[in-house]
KOLGU-4560 file (N, C-alpha, C; in nm, 3 decimals, padded with zeros to 5 digits):
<recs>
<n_xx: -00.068 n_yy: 01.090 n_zz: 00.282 ca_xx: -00.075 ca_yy: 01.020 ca_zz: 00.156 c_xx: -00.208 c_yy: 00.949 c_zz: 00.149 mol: A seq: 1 type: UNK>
<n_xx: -00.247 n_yy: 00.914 n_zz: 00.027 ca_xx: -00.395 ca_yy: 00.854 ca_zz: -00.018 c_xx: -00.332 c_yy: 00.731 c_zz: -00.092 mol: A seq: 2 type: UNK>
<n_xx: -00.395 n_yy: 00.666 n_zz: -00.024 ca_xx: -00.378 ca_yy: 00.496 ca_zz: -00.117 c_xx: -00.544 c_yy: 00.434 c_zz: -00.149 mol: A seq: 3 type: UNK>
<n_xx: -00.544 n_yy: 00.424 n_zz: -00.281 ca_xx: -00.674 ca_yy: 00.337 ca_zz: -00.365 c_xx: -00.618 c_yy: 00.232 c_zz: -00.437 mol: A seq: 4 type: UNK>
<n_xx: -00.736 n_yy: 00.105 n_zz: -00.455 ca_xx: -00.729 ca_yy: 00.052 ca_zz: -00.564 c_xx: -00.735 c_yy: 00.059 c_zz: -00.659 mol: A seq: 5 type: UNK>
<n_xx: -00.619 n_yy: 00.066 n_zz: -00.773 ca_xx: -00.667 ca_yy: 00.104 ca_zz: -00.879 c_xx: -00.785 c_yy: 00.127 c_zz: -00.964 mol: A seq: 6 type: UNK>
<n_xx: -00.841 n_yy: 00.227 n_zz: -00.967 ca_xx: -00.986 ca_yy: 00.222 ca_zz: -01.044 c_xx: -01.060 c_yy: 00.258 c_zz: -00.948 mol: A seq: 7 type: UNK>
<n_xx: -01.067 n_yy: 00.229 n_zz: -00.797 ca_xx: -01.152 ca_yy: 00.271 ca_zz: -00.719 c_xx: -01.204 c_yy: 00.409 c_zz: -00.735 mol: A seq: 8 type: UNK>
<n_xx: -01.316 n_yy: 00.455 n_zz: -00.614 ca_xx: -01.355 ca_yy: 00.574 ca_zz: -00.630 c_xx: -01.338 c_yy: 00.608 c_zz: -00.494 mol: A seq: 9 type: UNK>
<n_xx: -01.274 n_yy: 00.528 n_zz: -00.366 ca_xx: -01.228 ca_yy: 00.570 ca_zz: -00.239 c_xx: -01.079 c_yy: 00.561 c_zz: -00.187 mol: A seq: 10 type: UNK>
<n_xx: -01.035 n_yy: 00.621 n_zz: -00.075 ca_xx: -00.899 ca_yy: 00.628 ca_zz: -00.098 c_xx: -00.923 c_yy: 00.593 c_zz: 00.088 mol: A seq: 11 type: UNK>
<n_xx: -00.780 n_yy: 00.521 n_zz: 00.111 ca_xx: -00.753 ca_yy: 00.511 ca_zz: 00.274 c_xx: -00.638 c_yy: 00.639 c_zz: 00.299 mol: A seq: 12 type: UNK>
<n_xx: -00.672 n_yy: 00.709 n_zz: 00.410 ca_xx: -00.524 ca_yy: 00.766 ca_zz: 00.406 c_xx: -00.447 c_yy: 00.736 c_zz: 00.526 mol: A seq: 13 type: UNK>
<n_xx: -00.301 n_yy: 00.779 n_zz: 00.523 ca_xx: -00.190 ca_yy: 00.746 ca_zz: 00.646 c_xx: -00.089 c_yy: 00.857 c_zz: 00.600 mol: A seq: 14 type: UNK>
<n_xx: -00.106 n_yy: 00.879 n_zz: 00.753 ca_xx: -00.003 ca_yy: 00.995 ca_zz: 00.773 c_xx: 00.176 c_yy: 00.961 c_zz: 00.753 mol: A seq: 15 type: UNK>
<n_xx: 00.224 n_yy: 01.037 n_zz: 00.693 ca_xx: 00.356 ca_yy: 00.991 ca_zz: 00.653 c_xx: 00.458 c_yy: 01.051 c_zz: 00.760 mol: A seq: 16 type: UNK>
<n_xx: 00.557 n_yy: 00.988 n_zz: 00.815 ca_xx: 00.687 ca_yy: 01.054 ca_zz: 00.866 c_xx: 00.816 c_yy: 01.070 c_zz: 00.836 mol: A seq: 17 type: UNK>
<n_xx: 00.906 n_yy: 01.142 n_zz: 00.872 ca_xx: 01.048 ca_yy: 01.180 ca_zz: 00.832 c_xx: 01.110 c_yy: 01.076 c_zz: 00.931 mol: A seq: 18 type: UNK>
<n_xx: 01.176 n_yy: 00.949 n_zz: 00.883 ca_xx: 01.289 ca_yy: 00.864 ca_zz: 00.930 c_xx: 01.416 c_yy: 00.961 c_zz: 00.954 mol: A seq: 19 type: UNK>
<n_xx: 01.527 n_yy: 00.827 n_zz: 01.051 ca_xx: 01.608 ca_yy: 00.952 ca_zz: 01.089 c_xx: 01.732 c_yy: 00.988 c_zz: 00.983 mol: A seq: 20 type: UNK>
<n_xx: 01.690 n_yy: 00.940 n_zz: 00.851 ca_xx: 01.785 ca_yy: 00.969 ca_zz: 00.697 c_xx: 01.716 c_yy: 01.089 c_zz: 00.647 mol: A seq: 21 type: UNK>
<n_xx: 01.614 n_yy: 01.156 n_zz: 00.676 ca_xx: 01.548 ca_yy: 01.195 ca_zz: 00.600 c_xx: 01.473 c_yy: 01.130 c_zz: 00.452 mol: A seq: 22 type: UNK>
<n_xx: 01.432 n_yy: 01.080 n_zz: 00.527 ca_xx: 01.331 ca_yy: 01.031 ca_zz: 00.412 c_xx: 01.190 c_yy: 01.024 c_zz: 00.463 mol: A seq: 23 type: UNK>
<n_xx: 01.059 n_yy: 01.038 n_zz: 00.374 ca_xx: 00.949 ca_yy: 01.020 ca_zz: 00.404 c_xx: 00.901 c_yy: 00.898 c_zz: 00.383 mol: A seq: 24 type: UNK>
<n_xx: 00.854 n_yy: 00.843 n_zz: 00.497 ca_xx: 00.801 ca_yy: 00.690 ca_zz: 00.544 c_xx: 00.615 c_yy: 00.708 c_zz: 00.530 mol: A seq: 25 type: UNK>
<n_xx: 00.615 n_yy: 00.657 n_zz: 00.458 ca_xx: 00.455 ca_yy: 00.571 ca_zz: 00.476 c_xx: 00.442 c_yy: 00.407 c_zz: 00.438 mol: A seq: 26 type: UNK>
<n_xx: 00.319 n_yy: 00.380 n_zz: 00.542 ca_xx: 00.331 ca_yy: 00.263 ca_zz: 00.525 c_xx: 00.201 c_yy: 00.216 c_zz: 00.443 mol: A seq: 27 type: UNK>
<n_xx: 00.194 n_yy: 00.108 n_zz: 00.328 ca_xx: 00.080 ca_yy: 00.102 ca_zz: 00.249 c_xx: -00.022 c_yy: 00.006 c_zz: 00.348 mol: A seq: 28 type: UNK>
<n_xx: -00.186 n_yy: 00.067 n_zz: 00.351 ca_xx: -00.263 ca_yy: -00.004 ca_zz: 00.403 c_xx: -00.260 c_yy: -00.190 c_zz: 00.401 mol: A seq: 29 type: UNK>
<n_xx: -00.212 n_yy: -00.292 n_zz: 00.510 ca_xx: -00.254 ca_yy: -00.406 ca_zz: 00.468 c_xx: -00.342 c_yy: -00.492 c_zz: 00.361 mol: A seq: 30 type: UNK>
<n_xx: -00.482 n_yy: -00.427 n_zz: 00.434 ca_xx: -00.589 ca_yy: -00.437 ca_zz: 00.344 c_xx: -00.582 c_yy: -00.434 c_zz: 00.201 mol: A seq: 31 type: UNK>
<n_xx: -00.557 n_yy: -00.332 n_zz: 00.139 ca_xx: -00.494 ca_yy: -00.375 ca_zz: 00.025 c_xx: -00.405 c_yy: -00.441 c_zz: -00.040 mol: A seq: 32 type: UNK>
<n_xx: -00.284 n_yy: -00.454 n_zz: -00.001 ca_xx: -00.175 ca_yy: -00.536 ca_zz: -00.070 c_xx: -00.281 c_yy: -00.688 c_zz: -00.013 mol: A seq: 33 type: UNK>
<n_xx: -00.342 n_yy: -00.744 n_zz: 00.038 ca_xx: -00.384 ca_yy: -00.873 ca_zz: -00.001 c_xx: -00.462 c_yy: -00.868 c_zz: -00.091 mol: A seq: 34 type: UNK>
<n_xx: -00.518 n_yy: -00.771 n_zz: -00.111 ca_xx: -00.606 ca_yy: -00.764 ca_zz: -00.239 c_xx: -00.526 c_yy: -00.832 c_zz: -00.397 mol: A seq: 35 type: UNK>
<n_xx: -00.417 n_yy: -00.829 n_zz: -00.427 ca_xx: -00.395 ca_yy: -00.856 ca_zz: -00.534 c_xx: -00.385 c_yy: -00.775 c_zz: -00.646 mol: A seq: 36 type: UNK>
<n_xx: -00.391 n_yy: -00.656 n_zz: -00.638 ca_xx: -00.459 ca_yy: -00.528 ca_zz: -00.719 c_xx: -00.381 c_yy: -00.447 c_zz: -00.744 mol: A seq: 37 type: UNK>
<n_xx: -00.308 n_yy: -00.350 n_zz: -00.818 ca_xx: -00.263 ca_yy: -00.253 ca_zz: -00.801 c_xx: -00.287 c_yy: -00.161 c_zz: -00.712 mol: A seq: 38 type: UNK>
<n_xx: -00.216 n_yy: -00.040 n_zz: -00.654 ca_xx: -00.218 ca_yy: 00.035 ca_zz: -00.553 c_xx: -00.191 c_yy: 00.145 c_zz: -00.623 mol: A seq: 39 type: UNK>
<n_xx: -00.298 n_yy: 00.286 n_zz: -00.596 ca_xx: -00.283 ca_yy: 00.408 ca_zz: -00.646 c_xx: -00.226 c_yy: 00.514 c_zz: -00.510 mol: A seq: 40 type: UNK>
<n_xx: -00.081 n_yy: 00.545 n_zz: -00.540 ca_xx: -00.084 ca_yy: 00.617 ca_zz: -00.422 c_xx: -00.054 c_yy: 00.806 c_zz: -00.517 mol: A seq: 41 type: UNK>
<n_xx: -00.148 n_yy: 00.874 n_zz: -00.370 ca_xx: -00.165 ca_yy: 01.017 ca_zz: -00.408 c_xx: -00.065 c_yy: 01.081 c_zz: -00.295 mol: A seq: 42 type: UNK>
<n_xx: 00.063 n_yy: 01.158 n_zz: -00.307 ca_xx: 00.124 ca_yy: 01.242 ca_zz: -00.266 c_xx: 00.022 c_yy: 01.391 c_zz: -00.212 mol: A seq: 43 type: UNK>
<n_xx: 00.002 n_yy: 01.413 n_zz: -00.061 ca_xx: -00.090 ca_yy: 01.542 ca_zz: -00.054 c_xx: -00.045 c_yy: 01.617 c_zz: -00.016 mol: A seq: 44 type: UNK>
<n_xx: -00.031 n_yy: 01.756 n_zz: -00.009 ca_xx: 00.057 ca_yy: 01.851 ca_zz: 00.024 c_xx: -00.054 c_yy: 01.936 c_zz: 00.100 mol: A seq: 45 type: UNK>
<n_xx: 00.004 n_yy: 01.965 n_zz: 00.193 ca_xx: -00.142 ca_yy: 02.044 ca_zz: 00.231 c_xx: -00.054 c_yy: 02.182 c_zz: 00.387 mol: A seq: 46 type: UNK>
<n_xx: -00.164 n_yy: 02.281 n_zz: 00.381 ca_xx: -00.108 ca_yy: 02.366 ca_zz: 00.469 c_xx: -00.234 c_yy: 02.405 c_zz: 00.554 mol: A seq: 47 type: UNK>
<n_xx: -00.267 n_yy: 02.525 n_zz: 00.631 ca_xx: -00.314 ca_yy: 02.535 ca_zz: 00.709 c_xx: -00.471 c_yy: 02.600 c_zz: 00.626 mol: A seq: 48 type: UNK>
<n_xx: -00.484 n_yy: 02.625 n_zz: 00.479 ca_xx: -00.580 ca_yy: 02.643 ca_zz: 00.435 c_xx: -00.610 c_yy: 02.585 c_zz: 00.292 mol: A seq: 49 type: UNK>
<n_xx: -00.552 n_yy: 02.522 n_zz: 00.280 ca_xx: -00.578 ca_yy: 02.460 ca_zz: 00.119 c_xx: -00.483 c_yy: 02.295 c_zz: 00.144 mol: A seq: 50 type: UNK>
<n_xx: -00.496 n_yy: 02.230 n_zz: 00.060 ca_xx: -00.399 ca_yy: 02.061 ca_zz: 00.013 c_xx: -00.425 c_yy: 02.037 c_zz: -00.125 mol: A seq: 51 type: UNK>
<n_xx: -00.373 n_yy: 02.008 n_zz: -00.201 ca_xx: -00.319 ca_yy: 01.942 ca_zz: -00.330 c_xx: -00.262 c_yy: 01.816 c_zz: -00.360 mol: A seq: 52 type: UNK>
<n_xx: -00.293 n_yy: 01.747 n_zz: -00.467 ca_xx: -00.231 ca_yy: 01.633 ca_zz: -00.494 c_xx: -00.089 c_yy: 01.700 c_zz: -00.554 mol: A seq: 53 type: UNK>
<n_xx: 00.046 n_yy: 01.662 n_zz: -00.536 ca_xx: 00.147 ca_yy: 01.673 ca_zz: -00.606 c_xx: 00.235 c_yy: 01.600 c_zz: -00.696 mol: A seq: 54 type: UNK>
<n_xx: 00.225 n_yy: 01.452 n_zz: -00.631 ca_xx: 00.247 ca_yy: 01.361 ca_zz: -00.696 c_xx: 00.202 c_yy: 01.238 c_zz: -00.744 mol: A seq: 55 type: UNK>
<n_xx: 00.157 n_yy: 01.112 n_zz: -00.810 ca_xx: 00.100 ca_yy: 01.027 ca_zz: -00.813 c_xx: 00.148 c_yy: 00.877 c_zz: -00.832 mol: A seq: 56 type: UNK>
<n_xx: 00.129 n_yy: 00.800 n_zz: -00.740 ca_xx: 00.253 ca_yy: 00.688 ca_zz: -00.823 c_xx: 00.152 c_yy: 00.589 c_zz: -00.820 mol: A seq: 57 type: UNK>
<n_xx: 00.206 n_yy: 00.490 n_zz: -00.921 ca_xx: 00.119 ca_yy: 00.363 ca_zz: -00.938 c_xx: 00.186 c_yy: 00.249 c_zz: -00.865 mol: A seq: 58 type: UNK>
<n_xx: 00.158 n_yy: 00.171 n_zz: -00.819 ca_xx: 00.240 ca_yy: 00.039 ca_zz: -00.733 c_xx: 00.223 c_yy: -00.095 c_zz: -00.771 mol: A seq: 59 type: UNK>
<n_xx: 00.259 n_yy: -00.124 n_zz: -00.834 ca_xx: 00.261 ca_yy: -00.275 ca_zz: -00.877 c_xx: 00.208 c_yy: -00.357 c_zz: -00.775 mol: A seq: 60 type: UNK>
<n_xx: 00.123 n_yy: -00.469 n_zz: -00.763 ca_xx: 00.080 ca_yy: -00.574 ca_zz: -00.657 c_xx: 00.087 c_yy: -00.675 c_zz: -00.718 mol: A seq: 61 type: UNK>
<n_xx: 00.131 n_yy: -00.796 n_zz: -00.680 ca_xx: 00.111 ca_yy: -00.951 ca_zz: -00.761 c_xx: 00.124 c_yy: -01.044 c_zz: -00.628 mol: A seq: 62 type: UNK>
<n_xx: 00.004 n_yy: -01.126 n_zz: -00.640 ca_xx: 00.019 ca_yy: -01.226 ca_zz: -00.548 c_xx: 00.068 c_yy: -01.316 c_zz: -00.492 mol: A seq: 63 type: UNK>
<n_xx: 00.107 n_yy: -01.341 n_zz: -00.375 ca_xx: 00.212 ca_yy: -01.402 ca_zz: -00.325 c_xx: 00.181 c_yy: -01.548 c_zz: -00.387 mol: A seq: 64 type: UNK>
<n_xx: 00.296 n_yy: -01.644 n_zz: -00.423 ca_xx: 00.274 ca_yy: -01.795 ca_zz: -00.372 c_xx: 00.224 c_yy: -01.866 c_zz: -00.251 mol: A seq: 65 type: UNK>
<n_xx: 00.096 n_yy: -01.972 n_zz: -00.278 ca_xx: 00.065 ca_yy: -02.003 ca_zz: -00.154 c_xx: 00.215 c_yy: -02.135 c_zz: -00.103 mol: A seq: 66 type: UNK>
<n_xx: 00.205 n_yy: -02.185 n_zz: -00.007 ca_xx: 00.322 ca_yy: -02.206 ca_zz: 00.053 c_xx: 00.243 c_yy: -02.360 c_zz: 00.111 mol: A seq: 67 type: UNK>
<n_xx: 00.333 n_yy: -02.431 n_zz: 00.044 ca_xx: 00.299 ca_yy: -02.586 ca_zz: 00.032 c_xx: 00.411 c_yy: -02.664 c_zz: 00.142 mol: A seq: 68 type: UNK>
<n_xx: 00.339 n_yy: -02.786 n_zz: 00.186 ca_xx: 00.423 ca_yy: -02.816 ca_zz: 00.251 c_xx: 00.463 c_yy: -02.948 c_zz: 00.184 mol: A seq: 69 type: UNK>
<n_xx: 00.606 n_yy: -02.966 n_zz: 00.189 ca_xx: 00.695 ca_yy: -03.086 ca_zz: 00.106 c_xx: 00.606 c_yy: -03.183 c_zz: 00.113 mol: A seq: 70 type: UNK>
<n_xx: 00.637 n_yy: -03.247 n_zz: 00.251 ca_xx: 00.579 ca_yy: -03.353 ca_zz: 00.283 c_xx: 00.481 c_yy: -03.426 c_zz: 00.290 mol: A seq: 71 type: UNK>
<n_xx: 00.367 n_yy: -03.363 n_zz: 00.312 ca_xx: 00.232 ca_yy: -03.355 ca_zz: 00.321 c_xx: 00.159 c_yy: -03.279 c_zz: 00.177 mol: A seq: 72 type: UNK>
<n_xx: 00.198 n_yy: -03.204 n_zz: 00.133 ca_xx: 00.143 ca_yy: -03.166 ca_zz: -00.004 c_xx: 00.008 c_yy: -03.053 c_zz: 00.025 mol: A seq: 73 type: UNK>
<n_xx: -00.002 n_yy: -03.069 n_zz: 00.130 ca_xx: -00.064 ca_yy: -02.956 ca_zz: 00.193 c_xx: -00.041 c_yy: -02.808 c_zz: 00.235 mol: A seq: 74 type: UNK>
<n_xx: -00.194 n_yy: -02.740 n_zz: 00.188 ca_xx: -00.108 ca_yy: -02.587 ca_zz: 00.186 c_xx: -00.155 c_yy: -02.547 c_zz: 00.301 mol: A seq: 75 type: UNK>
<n_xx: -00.011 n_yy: -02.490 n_zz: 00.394 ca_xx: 00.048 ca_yy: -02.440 ca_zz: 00.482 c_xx: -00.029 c_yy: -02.277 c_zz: 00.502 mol: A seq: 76 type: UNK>
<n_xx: -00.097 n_yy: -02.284 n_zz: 00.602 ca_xx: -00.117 ca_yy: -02.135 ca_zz: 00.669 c_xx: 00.006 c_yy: -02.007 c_zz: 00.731 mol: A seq: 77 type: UNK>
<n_xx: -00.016 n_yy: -01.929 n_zz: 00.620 ca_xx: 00.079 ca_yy: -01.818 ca_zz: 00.620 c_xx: 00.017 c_yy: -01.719 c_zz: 00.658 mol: A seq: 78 type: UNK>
<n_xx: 00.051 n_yy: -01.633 n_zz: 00.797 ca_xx: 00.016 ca_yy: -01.508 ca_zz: 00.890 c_xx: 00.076 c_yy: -01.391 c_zz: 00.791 mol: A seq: 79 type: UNK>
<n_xx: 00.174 n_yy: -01.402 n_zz: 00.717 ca_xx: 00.282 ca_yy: -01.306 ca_zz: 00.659 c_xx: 00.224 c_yy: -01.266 c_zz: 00.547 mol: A seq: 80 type: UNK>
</recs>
């Protein structure tokens, strides 16, 4: 699979796997989801002499709340 920022003109890719439901697992680059941005992901199909895009999905992104602390009114460092 190919993941861009919306609008970009480069793509990261990650190899996808079959969980044990059958389903196909990919995981979206970090790097991006902090971005704030939408996420363009490209479905690739590919064989031993040619690949194709097959599917295309768009991914919604919206930025997290920063994370305040009651007491202090101070914003709290979040690893997550």
């Amino acid at each position: 699979m190919h993941f861009s920022i919306d609008g970009a003109s480069e793509a990261m890719v990650r190899e996808p796997y079959i969980d044990e439901n059958d389903n196909v697992v990919c995981s979206i680059p970090d790097a991006m989801l902090k971005q704030s941005k939408n996420i363009r992901c490209y479905v690739f199909a590919k064989n031993e002499t040619s690949g194709a895009t097959i599917y295309e999905i768009l991914i919604p992104v919206t930025a997290k709340a920063r994370a305040v602390n009651a007491a202090s009114g101070q914003v709290t460092t979040d690893k997550t």
